[in-house]
C-alpha positions in Angstrom: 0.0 0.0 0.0 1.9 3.3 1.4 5.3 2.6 0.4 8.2 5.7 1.5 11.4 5.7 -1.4 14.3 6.6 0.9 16.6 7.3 -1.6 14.6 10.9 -2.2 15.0 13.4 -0.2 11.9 14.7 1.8 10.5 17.8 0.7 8.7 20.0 3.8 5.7 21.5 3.1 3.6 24.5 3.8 0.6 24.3 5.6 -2.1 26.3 7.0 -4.8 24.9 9.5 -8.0 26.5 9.2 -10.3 26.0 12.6 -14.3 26.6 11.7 -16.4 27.0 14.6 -18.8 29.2 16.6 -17.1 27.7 19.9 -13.8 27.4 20.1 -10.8 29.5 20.8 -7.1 28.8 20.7 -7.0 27.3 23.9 -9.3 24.4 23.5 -8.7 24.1 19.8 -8.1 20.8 19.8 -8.5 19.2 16.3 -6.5 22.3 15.3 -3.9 21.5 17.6 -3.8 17.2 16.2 -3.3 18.6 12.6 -0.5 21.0 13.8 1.1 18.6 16.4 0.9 16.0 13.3 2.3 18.1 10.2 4.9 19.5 12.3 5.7 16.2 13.5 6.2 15.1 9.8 8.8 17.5 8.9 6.3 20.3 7.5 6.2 24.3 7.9 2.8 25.3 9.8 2.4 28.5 7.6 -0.8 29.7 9.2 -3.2 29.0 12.0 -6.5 30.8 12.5 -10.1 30.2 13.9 -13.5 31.7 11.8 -17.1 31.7 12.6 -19.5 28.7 10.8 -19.9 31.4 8.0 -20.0 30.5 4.2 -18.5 33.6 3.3 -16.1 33.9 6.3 -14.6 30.5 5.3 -14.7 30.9 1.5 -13.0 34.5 2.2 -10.0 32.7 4.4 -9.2 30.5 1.9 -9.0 33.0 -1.0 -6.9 34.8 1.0 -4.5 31.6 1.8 -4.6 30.5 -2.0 -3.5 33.7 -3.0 -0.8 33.6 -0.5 2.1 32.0 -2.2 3.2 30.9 0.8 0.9 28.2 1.3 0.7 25.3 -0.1 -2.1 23.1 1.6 -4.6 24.6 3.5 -6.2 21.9 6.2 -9.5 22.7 7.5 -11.1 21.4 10.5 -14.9 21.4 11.7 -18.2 22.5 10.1 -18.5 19.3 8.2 -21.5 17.6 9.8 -25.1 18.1 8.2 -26.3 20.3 10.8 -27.2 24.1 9.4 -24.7 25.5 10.6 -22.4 23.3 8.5 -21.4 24.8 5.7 -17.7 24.1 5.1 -17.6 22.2 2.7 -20.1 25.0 0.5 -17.5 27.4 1.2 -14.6 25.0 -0.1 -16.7 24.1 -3.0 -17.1 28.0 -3.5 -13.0 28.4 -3.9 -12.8 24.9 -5.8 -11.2 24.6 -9.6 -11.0 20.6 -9.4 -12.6 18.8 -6.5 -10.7 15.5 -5.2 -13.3 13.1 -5.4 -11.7 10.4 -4.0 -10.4 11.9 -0.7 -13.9 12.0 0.3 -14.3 8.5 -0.4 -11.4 7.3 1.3 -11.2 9.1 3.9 -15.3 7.8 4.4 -13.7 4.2 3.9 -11.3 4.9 6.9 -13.5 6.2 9.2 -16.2 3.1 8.6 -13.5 0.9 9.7 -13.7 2.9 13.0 -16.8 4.0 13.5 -19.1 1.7 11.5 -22.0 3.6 9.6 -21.6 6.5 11.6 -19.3 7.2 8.4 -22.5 8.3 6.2 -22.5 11.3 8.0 -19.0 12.6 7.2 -18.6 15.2 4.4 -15.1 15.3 4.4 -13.8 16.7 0.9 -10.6 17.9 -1.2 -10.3 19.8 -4.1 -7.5 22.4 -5.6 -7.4 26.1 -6.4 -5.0 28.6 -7.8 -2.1 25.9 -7.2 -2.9 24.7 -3.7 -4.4 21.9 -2.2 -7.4 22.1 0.5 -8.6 19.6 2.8 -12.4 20.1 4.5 -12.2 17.5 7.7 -14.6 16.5 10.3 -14.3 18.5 14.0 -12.9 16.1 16.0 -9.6 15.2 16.5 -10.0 11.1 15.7 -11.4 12.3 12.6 -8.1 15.2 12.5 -6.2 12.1 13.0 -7.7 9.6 10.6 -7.3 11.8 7.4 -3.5 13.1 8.7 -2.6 9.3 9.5 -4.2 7.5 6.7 -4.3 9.6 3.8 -2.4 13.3 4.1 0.5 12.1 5.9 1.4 10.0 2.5 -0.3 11.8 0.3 2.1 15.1 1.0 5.5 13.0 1.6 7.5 13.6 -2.3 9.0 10.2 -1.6 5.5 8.0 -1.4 5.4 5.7 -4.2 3.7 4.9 -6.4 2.7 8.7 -6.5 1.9 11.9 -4.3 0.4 15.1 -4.2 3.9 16.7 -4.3 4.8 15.8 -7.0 2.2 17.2 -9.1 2.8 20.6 -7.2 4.0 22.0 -10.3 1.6 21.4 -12.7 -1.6 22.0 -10.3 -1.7 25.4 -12.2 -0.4 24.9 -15.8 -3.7 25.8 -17.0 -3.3 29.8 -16.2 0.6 29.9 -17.6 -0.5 28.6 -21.0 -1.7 31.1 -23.2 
């Protein structure tokens, strides 16, 4: 399955961690604080670290702002992923989207049945890419934080995971605006 080539080198990278919720604050962020404690952990740069409000706009403004940054390269976002009302994370994400990453939602939902049986139904977890970065929508709670980072994102963003990564397509994730 996950297979790490040692003879390439490791390539950090930049990541910004996106809390969404009407609740928390940095103190008891702690889903924020899995996917930081995690990345970091890994060998990548946490490039940004904020908390907004369960608002479509707020979120979909954040990440504009952190795709436009080129800075960042992944933007992680935690919480508002439930099918409540107040969920609307992953509209906001599908707002910024260019090319949504089907399958992460589908994996990551195959991982999480494994742990919490058909509880999984409920997850809206979802990836996509815009203006050359990569953006995660995960569930709120730090197993879920954990899950995604363990099972999918930890190998998904290490250059040296065969047979192929995210990283290595950095490059190209915006080829379509530099051809004229």
């Amino acid at each position: 399955m996950s297979r790490i080539d040692e003879s390439k080198e490791f390539i950090p990278v930049r990541i910004a961690v996106l809390t969404v919720s009407d609740t928390r604050e940095a103190g008891d962020d702690r889903s924020g604080d899995t996917l930081v404690g995690r990345l970091t952990e890994a060998g990548h740069m946490l490039a940004a670290r904020t908390i907004v409000q369960d608002d479509r706009d707020d979120i979909a403004a954040q990440l504009r702002a952190w795709i436009a940054d080129p800075e960042i390269d992944v933007i992680l976002s935690t919480g508002g992923t439930g099918l409540t009302g107040r969920d609307v994370t992953v509209e906001a994400h599908r707002d910024v989207y260019e090319k949504e990453i089907d399958a992460f939602g589908t994996v990551f939902t195959m991982i999480s049945f494994q742990k919490i049986g058909t509880s999984a139904v409920q997850s809206r977890a979802t990836g996509g890419v815009a203006g050359g970065t990569y953006l995660f929508a995960l569930p709120g709670s730090p197993g879920a934080c954990k899950d995604a980072w363990d099972e999918i994102l930890r190998w998904q963003l290490d250059y040296r995971h065969r047979p192929c990564n995210f990283v290595e397509i950095f490059p190209r994730l915006d080829e379509h605006q530099r051809r004229k």
